[in-house]
N, C-alpha and C positions, 0 to 999 in steps of 0.2 A: 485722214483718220488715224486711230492710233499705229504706232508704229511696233514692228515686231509679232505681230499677231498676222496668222493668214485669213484670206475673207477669199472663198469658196467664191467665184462668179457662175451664172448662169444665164444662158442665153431667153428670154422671154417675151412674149408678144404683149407689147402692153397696148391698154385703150387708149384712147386721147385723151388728153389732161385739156380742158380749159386755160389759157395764158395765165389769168388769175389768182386759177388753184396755185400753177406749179409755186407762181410767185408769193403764197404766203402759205406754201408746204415749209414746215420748218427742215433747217439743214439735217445733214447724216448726223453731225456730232449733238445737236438738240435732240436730236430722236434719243438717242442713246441717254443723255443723259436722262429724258423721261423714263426709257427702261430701266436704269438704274435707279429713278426713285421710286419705283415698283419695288425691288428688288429688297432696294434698305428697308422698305417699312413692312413686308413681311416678314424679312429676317430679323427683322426687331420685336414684331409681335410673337411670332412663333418662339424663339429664345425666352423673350420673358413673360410670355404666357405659360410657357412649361417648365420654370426654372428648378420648380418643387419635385420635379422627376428627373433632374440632372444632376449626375455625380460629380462632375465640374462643373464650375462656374466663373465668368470674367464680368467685369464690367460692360454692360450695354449702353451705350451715349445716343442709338438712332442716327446713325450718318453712315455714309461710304465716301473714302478716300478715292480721290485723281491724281495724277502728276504729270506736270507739262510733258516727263521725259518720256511718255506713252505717245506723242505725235511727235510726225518729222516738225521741221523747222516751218514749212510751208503752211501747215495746218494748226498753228498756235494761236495766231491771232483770232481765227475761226472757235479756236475750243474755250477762248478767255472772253470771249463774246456769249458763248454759251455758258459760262458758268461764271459771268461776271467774275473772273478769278484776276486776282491781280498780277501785273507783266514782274514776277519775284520767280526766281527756280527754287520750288518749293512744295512740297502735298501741298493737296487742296482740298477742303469739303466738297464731296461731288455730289452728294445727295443730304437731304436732311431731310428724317421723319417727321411730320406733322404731329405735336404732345408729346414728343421725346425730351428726355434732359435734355440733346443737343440743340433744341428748337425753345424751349424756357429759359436758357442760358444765353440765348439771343447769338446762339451763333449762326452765320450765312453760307449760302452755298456759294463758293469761290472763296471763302476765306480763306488763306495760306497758313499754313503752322510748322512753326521752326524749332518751336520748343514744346517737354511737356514738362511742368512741373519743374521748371528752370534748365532740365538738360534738353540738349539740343538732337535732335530726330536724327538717330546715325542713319550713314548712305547706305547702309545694307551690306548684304555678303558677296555682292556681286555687281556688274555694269548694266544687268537685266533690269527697264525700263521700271516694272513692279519690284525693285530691289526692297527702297526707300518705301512702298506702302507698306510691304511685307516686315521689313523692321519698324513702324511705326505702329503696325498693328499688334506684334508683337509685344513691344512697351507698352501699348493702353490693356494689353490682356492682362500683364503681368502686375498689374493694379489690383488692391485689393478692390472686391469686386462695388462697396458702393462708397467707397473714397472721393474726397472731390480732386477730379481732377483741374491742372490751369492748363489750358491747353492755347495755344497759338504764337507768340513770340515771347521774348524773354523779360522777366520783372522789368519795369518802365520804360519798358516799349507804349506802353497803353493798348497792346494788342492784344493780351490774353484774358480769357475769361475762364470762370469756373464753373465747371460742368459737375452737377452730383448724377454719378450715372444708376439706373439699376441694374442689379443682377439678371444673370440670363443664362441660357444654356452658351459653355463654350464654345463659338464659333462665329469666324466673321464672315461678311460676305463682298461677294466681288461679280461684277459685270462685267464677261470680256466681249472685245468685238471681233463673234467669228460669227458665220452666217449660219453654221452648222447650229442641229438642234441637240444640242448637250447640256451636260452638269457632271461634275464629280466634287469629290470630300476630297481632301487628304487626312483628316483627323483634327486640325487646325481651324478651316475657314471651306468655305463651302463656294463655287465657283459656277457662274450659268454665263453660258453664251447669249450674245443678243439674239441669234437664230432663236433660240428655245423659247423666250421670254415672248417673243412675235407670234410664234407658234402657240403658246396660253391667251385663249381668247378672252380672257378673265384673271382676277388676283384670287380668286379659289382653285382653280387648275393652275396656275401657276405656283403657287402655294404646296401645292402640292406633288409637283415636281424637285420644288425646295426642302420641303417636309421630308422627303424619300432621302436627298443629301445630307441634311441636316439630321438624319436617324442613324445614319455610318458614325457619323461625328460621336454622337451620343453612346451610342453604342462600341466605340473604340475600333473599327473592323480595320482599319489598317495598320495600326499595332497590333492586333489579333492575330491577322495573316501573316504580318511581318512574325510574329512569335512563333506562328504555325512553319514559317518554313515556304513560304509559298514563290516562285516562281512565277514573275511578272513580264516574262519574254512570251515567246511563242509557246513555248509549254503552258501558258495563262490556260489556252485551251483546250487542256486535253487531263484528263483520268482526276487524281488528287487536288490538282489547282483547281482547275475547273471547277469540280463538285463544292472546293471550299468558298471559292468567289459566288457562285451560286448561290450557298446558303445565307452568305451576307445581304444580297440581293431578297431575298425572303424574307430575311429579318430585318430590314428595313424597310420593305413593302406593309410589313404587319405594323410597326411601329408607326410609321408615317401618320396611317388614318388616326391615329389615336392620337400624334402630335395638330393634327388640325382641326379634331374635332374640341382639343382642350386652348386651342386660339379663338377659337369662336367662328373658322373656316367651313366651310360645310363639306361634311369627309367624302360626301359620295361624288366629291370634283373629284378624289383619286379617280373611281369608276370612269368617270366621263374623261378625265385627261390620258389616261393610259390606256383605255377602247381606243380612239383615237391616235395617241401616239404609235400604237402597235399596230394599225394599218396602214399607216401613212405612205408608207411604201407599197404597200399590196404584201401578198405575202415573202416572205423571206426564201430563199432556195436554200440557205443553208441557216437553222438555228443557232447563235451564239451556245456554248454548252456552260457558257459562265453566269448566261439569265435563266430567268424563267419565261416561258409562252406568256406573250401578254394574256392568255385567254386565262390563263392557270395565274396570274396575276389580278386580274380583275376578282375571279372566282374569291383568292384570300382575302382583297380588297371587303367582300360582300359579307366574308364570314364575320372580321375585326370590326365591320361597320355594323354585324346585326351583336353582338358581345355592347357594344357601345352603346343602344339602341336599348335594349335589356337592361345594362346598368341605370339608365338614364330614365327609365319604365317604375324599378323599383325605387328611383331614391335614392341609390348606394351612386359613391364618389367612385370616378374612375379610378381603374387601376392597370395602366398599360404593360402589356406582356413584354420580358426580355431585358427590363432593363435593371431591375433588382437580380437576378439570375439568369443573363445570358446561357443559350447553350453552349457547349465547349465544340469548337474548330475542331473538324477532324475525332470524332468520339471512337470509342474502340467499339468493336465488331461487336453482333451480338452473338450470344457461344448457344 
């Protein structure tokens, strides 16, 4: 599996598998790459389903990037078998959406790309396996947003094709392989564990666990916080940080529903995914003081979904809260 990423074991009693099954269960790294193309075609839809309510914008192509240097040596042959990718050290298309410019433009999943637009994909800022996606995704953001791009190896190679992408909300996305059920933003690209994606019994709850990542983004909350002053150690959870991470948390919970109800998602998977993920454990002995009670989440969930429902009743075009006038981080007292 990929390398550099931790994967949580658990010990579990499983039932018998028939010889059969196990033998045409597809491998770990085919599984993944199916969650990944989960992954690409919501965050493709959601991006430029709501690109008319986003204050940045990049180009959206419909794919997510691989690179060999994410598995040890042992596990390559295995991952080029799953992704038809060819034996080159080089990104790769790891996923391609279905009606995407990347998929009209006839590009494949395993294709290798060295270059975009004649310069060549730098190694990144680092030896970190995700260096090379991280700077490759960078250059395609920094495209005007529907330029054509040529992307794959260098004028006569006969490798490269011309992708015209659409505009979209700012942000890319990424599948990693931890077991754990997570997602975070950093302001850039939007990041879900394979845990998580397993844990969405569906591409509407999943969606909407992306929807919620993908609202940080839009909303800028980690330059926000970063502005605000905030404290990302062990003080995260206590008095000031706390309260600020929190309200991020809320205003993204409120925007989310409203990012998947203007994709075409059905908003009240937020209800039903975050009911769910908020017991999954049973209850908590101690509450994070940086979220909200999922109860107290669902409850905002219900209100943004009945405002949606209303608008949708009369006739009037949405108009989702927060993102034309943000609240201000940290507001003065009231006197």
């Amino acid at each position: 599996m990929r390398a550099l990423l931790p994967v949580i074991a658990a010990l579990t009693v499983l039932p018998s598998i028939p010889a059969n099954a196990a033998a045409s269960a597809p491998s770990p790294i085919a599984a993944l790459a199916a969650q990944e193309a989960r992954v690409a075609a919501i965050g493709f839809r959601l991006t430029t389903a709501n690109a008319a309510w986003c204050p940045a914008l990049q180009p959206q192509f419909g794919w997510i990037w691989g690179d060999p240097r994410l598995y040890p040596a042992a596990d390559r042959s295995a991952m080029r078998a799953a992704y038809d990718a060819q034996d080159i050290d080089a990104p790769y298309v790891a996923a391609i959406v279905a009606g995407s410019p990347a998929a009209a433009a006839g590009i494949r999943v395993g294709m290798p790309v060295t270059h975009v637009n004649d310069t060549p994909v730098p190694p990144g800022e680092s030896d970190h396996p995700y260096a090379r996606i991280t700077a490759l995704e960078k250059m395609l953001a920094a495209l005007p947003p529907r330029a054509i791009a040529m992307i794959g190896g260098a004028s006569g190679s006969g490798d490269a094709r011309g992708v015209a992408p659409t505009a979209g909300c700012a942000s890319d996305f990424r599948l990693e392989d931890r077991d754990r059920e997570g997602a975070v933003a950093d302001g850039r690209a939007v990041y879900v564990d394979a845990g998580l994606a397993r844990f969405a019994p569906d591409d509407d709850e999943l969606a909407a666990a992306i929807a919620h990542e993908l609202a940080h983004n839009i909303l800028r909350h980690r330059a926000r916080l970063d502005a605000a002053g905030v404290d990302r150690g062990i003080a995260k959870q206590f008095g000031r940080n706390a309260r600020l991470f929190k309200q991020t948390e809320v205003e993204a919970d409120r925007l989310s529903v409203w990012l998947l109800a203007n994709a075409g998602y059905d908003p009240r998977a937020a209800v039903r995914f975050w009911d769910r993920f908020g017991q999954r454990k049973g209850r908590p002995a101690i509450q994070a003081a940086t979220h909200p009670r999922w109860r107290d989440r669902v409850a905002s969930f219900e209100t943004e979904i009945a405002a949606i429902e209303q608008a949708r009743a009369a006739g009037r075009p949405l108009e989702p809260p927060l993102i034309a006038n943000p609240p201000p981080l940290d507001p003065p007292p009231l006197e």
